[in-house]
mmCIF file of the N, C-alpha and C atoms, coordinates in Angstrom:
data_MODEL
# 
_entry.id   MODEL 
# 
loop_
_atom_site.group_PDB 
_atom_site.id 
_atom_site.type_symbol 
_atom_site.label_atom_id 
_atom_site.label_alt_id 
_atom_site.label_comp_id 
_atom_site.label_asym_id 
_atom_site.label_entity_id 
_atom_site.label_seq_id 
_atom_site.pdbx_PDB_ins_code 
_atom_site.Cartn_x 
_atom_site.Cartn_y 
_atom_site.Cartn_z 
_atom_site.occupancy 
_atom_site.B_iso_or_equiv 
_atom_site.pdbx_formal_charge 
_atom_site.auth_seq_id 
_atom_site.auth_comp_id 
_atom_site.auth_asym_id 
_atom_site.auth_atom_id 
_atom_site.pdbx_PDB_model_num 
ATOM 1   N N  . UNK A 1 1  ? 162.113 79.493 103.922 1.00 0.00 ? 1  UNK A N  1 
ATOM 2   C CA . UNK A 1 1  ? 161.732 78.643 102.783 1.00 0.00 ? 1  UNK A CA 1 
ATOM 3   C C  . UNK A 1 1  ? 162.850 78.678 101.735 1.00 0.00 ? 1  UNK A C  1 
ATOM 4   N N  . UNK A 1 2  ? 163.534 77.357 101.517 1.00 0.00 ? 2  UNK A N  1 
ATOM 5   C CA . UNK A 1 2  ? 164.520 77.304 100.495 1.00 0.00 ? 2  UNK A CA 1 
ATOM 6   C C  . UNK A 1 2  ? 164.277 78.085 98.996  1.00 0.00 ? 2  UNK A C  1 
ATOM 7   N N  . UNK A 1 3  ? 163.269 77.539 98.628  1.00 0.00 ? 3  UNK A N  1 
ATOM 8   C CA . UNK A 1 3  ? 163.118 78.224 97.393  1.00 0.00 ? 3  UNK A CA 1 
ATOM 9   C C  . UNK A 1 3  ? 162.866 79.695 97.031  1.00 0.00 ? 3  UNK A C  1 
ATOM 10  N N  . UNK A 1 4  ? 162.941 80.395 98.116  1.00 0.00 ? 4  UNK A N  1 
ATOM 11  C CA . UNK A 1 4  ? 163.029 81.449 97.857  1.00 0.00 ? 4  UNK A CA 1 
ATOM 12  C C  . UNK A 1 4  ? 164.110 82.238 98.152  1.00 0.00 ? 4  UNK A C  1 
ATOM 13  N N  . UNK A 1 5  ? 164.956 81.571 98.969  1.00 0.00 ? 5  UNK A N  1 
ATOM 14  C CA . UNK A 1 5  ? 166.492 81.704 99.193  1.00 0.00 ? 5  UNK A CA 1 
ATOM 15  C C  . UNK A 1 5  ? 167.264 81.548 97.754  1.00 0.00 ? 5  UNK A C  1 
ATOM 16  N N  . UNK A 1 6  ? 166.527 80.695 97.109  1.00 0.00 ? 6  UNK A N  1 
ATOM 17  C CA . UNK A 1 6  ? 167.730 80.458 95.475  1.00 0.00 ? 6  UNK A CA 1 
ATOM 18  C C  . UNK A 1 6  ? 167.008 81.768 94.453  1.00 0.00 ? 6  UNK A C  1 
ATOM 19  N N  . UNK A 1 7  ? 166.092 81.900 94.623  1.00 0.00 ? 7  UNK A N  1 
ATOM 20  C CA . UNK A 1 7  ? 165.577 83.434 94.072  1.00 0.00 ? 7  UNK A CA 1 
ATOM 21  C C  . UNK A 1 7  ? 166.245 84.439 94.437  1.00 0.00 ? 7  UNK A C  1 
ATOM 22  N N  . UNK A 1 8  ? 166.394 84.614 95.577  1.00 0.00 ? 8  UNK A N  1 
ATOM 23  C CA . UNK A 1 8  ? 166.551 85.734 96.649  1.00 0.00 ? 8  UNK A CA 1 
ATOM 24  C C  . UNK A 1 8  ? 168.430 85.685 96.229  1.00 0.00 ? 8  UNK A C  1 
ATOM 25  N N  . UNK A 1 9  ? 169.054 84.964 95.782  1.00 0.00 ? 9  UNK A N  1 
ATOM 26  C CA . UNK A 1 9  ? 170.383 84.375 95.603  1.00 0.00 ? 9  UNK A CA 1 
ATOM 27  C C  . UNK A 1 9  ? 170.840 84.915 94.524  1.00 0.00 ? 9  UNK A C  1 
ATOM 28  N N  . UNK A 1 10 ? 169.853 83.948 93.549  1.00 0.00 ? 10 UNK A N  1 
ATOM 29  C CA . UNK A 1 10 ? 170.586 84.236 92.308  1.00 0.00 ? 10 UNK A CA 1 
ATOM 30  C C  . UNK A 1 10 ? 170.303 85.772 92.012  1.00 0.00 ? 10 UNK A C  1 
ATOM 31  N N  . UNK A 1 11 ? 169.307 86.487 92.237  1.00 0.00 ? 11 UNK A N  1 
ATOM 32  C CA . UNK A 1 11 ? 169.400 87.720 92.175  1.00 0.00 ? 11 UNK A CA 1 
ATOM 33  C C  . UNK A 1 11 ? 170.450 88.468 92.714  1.00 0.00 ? 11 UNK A C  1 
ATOM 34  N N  . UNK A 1 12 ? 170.952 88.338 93.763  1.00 0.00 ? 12 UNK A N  1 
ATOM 35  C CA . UNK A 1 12 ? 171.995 88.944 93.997  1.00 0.00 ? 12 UNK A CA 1 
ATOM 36  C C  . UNK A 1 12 ? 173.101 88.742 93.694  1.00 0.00 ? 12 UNK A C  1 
ATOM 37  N N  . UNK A 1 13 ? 173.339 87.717 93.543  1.00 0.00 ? 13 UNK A N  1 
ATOM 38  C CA . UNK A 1 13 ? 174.681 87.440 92.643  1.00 0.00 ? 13 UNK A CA 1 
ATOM 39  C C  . UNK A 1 13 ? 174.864 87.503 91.299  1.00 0.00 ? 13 UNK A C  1 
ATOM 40  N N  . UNK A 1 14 ? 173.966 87.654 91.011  1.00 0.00 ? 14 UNK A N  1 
ATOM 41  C CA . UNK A 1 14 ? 173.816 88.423 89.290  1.00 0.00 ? 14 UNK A CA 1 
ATOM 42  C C  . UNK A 1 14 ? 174.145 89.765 89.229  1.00 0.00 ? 14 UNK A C  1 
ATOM 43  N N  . UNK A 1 15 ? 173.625 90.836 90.524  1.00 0.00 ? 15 UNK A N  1 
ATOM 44  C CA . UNK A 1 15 ? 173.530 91.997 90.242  1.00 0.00 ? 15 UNK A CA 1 
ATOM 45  C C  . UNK A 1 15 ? 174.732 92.233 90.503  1.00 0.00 ? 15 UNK A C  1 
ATOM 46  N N  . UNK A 1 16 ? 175.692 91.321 91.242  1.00 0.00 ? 16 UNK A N  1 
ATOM 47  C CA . UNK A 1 16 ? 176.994 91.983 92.123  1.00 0.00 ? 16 UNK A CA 1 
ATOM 48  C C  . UNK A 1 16 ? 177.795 91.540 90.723  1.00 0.00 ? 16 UNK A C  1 
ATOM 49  N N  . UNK A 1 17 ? 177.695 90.582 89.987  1.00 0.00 ? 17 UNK A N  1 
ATOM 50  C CA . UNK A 1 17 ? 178.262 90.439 88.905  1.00 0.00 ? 17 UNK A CA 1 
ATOM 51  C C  . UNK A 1 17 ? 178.269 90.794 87.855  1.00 0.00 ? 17 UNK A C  1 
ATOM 52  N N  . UNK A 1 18 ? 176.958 91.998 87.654  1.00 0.00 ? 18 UNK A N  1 
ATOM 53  C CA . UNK A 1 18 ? 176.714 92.672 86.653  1.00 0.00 ? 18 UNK A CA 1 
ATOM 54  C C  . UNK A 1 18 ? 176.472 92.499 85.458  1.00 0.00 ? 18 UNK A C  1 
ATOM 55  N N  . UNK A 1 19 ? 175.243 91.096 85.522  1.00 0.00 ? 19 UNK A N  1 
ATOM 56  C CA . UNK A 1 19 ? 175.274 90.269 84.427  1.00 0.00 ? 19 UNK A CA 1 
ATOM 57  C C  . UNK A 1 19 ? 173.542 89.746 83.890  1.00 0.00 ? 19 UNK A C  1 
ATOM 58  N N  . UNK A 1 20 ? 173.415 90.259 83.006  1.00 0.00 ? 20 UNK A N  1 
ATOM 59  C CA . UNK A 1 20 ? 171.828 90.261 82.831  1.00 0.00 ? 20 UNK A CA 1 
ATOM 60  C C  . UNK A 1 20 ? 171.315 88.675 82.671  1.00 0.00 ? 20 UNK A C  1 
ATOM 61  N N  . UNK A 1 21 ? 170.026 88.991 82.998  1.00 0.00 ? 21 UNK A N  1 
ATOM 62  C CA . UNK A 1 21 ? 169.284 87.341 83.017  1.00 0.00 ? 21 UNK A CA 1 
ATOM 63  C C  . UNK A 1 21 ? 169.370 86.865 81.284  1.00 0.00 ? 21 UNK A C  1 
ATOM 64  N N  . UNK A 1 22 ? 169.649 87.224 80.341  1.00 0.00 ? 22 UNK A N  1 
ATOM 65  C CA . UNK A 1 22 ? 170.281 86.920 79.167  1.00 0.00 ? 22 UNK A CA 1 
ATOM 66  C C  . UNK A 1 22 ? 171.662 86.001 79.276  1.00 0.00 ? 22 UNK A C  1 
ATOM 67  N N  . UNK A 1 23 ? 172.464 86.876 79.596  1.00 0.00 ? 23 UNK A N  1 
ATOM 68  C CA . UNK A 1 23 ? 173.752 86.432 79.687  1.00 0.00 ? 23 UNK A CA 1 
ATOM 69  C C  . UNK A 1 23 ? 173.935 84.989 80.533  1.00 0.00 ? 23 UNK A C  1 
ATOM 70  N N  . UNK A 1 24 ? 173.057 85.359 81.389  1.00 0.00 ? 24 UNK A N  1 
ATOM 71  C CA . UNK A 1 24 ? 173.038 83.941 82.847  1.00 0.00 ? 24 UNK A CA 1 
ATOM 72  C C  . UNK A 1 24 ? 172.418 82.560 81.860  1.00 0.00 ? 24 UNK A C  1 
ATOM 73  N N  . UNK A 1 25 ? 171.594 82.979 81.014  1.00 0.00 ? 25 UNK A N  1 
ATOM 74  C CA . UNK A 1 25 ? 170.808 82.076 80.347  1.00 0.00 ? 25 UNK A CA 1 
ATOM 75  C C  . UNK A 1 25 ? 171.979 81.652 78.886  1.00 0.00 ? 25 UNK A C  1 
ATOM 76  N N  . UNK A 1 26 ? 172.455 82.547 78.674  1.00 0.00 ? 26 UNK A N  1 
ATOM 77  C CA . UNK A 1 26 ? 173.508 81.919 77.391  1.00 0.00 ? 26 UNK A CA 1 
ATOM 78  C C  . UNK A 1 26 ? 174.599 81.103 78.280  1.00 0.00 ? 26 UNK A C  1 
ATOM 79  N N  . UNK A 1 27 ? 175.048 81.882 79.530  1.00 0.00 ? 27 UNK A N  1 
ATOM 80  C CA . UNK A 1 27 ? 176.223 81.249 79.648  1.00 0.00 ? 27 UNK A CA 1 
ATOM 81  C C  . UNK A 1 27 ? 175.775 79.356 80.677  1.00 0.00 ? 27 UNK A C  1 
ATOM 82  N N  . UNK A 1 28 ? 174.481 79.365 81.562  1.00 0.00 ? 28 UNK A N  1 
ATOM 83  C CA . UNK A 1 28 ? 174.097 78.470 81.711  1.00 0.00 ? 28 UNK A CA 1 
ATOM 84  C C  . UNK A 1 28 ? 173.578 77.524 80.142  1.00 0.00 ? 28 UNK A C  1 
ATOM 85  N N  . UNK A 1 29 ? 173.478 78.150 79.614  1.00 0.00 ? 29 UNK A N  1 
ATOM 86  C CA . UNK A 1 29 ? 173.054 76.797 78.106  1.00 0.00 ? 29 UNK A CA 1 
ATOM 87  C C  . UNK A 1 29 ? 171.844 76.280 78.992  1.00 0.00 ? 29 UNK A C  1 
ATOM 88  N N  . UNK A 1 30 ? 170.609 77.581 79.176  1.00 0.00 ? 30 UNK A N  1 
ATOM 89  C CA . UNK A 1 30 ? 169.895 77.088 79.448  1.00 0.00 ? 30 UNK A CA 1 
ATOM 90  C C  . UNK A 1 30 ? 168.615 78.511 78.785  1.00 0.00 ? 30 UNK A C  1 
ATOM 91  N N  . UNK A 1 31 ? 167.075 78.051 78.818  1.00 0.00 ? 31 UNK A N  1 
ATOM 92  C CA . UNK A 1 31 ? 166.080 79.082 78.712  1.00 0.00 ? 31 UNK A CA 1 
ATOM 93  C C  . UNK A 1 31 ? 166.399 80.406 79.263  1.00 0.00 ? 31 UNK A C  1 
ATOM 94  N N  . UNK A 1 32 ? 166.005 81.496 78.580  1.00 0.00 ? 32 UNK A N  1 
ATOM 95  C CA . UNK A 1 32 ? 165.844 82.953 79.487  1.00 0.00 ? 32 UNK A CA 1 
ATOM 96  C C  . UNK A 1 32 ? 164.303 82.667 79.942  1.00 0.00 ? 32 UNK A C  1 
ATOM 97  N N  . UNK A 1 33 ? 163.599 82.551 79.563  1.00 0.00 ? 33 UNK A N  1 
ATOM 98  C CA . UNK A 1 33 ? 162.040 81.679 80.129  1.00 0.00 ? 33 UNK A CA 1 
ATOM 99  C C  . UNK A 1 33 ? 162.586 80.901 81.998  1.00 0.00 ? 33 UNK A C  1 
ATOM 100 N N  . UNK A 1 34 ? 163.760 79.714 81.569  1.00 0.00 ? 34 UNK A N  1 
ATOM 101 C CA . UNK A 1 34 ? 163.844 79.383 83.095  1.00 0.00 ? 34 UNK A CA 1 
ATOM 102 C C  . UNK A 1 34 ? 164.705 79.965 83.927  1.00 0.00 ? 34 UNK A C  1 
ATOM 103 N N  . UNK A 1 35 ? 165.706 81.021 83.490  1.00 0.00 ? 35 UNK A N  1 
ATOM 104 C CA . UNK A 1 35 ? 166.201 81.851 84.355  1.00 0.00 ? 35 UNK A CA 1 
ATOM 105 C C  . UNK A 1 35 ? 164.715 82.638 85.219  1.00 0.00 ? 35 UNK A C  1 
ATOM 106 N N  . UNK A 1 36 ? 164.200 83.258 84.490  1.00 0.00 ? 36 UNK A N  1 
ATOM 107 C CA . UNK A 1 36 ? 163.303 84.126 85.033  1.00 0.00 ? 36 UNK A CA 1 
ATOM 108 C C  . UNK A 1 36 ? 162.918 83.609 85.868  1.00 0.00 ? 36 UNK A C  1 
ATOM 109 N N  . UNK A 1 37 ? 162.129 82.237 85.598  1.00 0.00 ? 37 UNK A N  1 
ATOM 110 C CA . UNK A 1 37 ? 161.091 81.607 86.479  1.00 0.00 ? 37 UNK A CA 1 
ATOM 111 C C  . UNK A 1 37 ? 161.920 81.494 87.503  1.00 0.00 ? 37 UNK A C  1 
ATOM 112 N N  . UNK A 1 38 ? 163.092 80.874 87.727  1.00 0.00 ? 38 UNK A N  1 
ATOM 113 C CA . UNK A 1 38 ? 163.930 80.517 88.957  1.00 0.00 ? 38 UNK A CA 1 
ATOM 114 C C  . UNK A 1 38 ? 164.207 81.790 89.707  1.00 0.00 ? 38 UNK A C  1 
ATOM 115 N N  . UNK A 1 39 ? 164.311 83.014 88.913  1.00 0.00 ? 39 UNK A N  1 
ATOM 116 C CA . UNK A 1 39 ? 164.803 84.349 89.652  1.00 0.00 ? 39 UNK A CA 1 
ATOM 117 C C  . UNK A 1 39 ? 163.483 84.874 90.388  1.00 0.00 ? 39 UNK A C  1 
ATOM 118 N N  . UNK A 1 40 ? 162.374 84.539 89.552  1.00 0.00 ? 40 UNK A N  1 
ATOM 119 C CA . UNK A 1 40 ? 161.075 85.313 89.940  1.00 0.00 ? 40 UNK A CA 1 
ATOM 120 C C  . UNK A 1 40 ? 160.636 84.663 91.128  1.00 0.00 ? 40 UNK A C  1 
ATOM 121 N N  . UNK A 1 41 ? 161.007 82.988 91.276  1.00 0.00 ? 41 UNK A N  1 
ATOM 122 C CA . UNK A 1 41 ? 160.773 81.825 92.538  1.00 0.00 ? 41 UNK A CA 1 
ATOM 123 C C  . UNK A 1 41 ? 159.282 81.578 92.387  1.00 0.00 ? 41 UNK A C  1 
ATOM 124 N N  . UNK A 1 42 ? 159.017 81.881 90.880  1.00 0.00 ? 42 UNK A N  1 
ATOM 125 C CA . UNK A 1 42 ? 157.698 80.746 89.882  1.00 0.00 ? 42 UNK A CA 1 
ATOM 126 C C  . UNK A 1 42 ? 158.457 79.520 89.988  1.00 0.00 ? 42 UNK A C  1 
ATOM 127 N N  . UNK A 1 43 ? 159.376 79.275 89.178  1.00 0.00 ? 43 UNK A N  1 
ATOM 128 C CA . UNK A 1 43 ? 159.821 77.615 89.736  1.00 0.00 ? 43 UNK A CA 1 
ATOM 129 C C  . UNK A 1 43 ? 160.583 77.806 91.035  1.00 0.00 ? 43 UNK A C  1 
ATOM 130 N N  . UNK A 1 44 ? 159.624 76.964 91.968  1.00 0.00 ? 44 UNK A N  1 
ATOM 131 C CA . UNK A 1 44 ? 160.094 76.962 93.204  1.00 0.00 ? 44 UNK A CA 1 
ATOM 132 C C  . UNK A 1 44 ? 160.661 75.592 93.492  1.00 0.00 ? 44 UNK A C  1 
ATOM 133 N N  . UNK A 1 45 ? 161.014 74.844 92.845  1.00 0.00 ? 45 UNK A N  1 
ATOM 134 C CA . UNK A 1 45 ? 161.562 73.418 92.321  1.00 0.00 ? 45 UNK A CA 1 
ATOM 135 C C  . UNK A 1 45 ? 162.692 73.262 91.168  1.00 0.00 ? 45 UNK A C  1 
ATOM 136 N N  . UNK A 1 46 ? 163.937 74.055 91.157  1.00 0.00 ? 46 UNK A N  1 
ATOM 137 C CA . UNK A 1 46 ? 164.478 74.122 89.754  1.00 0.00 ? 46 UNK A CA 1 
ATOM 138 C C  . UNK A 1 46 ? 165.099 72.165 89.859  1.00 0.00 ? 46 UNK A C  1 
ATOM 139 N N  . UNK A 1 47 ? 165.331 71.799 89.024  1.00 0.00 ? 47 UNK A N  1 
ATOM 140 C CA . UNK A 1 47 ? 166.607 70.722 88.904  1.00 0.00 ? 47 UNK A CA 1 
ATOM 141 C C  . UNK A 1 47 ? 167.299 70.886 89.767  1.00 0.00 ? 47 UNK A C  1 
ATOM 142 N N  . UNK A 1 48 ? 168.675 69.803 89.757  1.00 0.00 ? 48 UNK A N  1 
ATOM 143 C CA . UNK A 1 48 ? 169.938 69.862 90.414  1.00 0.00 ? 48 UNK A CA 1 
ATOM 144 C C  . UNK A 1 48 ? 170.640 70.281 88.786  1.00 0.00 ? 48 UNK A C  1 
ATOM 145 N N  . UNK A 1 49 ? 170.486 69.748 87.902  1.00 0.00 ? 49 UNK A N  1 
ATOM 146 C CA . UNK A 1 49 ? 170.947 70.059 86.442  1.00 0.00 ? 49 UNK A CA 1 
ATOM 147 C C  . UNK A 1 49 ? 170.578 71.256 86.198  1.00 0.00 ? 49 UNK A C  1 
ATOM 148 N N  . UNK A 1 50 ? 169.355 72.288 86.650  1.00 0.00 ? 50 UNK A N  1 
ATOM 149 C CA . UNK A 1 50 ? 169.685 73.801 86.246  1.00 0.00 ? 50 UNK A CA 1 
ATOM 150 C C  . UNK A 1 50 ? 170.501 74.794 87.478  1.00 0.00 ? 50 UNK A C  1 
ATOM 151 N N  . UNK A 1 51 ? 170.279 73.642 88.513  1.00 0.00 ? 51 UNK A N  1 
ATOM 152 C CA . UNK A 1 51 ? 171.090 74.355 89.271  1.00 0.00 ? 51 UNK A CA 1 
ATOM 153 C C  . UNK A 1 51 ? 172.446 74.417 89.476  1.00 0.00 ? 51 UNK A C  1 
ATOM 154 N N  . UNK A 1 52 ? 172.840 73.391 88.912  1.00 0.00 ? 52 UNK A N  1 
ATOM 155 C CA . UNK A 1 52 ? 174.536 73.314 88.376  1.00 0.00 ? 52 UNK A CA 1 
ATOM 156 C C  . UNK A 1 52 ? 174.698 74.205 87.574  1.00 0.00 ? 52 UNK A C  1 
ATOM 157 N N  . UNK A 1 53 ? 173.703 74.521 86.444  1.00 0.00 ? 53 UNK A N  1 
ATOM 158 C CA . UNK A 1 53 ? 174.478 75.202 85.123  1.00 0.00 ? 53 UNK A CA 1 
ATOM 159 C C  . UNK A 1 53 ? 174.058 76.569 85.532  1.00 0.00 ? 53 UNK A C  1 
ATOM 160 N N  . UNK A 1 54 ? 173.454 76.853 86.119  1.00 0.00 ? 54 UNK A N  1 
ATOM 161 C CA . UNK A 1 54 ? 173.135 78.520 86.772  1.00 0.00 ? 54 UNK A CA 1 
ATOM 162 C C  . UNK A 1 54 ? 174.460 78.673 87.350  1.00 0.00 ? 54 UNK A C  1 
ATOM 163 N N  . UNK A 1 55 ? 174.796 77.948 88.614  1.00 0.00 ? 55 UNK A N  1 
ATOM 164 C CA . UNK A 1 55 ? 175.780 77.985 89.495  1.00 0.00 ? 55 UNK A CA 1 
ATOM 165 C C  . UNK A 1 55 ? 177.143 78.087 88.690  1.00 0.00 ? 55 UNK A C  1 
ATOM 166 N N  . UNK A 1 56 ? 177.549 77.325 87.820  1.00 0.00 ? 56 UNK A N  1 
ATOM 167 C CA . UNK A 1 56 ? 178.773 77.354 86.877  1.00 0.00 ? 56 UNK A CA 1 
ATOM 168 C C  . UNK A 1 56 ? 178.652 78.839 86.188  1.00 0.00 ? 56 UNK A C  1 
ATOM 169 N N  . UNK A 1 57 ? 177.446 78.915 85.761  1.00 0.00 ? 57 UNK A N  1 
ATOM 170 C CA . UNK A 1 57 ? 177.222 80.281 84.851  1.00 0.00 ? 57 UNK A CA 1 
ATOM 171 C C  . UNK A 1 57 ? 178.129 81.541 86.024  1.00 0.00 ? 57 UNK A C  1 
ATOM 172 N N  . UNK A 1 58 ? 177.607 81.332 87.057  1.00 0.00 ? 58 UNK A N  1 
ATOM 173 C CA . UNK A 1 58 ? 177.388 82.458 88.072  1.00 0.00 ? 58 UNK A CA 1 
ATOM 174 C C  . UNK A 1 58 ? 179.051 82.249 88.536  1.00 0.00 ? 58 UNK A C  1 
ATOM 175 N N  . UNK A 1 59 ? 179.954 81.124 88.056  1.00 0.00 ? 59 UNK A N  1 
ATOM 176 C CA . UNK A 1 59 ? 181.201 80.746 88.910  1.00 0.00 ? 59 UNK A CA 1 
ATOM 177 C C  . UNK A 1 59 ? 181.643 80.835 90.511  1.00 0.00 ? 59 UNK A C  1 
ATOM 178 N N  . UNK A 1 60 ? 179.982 79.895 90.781  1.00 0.00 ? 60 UNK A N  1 
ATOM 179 C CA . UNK A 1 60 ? 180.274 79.314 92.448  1.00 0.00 ? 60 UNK A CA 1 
ATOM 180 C C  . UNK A 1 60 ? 179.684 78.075 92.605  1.00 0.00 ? 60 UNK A C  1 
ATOM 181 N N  . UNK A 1 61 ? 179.800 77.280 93.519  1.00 0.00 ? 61 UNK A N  1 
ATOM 182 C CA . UNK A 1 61 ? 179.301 76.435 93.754  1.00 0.00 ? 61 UNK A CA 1 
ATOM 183 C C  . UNK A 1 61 ? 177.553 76.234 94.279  1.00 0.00 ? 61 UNK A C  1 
ATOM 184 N N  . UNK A 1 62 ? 176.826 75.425 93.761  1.00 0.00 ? 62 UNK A N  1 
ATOM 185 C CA . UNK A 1 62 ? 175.336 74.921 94.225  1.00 0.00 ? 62 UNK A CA 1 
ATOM 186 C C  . UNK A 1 62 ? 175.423 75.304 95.561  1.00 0.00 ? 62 UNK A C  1 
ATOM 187 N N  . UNK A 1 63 ? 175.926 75.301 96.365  1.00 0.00 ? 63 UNK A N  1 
ATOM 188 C CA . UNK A 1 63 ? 175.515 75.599 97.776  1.00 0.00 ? 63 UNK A CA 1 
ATOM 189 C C  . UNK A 1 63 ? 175.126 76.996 98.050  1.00 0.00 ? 63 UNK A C  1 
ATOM 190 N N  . UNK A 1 64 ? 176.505 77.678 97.241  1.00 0.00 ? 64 UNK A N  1 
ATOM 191 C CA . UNK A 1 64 ? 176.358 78.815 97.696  1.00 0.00 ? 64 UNK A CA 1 
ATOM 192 C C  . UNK A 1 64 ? 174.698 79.438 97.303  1.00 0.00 ? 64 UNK A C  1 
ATOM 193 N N  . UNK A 1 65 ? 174.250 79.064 96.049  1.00 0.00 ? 65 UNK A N  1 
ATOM 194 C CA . UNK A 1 65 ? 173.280 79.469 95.104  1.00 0.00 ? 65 UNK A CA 1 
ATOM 195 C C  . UNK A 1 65 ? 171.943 79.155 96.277  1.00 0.00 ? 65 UNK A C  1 
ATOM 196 N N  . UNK A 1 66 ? 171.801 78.300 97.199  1.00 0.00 ? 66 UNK A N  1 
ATOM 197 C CA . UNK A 1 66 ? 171.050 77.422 97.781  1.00 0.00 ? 66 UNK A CA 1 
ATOM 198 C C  . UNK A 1 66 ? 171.152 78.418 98.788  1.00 0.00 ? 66 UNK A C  1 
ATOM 199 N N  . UNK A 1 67 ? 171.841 78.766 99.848  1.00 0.00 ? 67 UNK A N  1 
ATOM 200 C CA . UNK A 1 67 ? 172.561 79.110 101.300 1.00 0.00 ? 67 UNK A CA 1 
ATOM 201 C C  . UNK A 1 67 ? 171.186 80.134 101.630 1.00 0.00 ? 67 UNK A C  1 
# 
């Protein structure tokens, strides 16, 4: 199930980057409310627009965030 692959994702690439769900949320210019939800895979539907700015935040591409 995809959406739990971008949970399952962004968690790990946060942790390998050593970068709190704060930081992901300032540097996406987006909610710490929708980081969570997307990390927790409560939104099991993010955007393509939060998933760009997560992905930029995180400095990789949407796919990888997706894979």
């Amino acid at each position: 199930m995809s959406n739990n692959k971008i949970s399952d994702n962004l968690k790990k690439l946060r942790a390998k980057k050593g970068l709190s769900l704060e930081r992901i949320a300032r540097l996406a210019d987006l909610s710490l409310n929708t980081i969570v939800k997307v990390e927790n895979g409560v939104n099991t539907n993010p955007t393509i627009d939060t998933l760009t700015k997560i992905a930029k935040a995180l400095e990789i591409g949407v796919d990888d965030l997706m894979r």
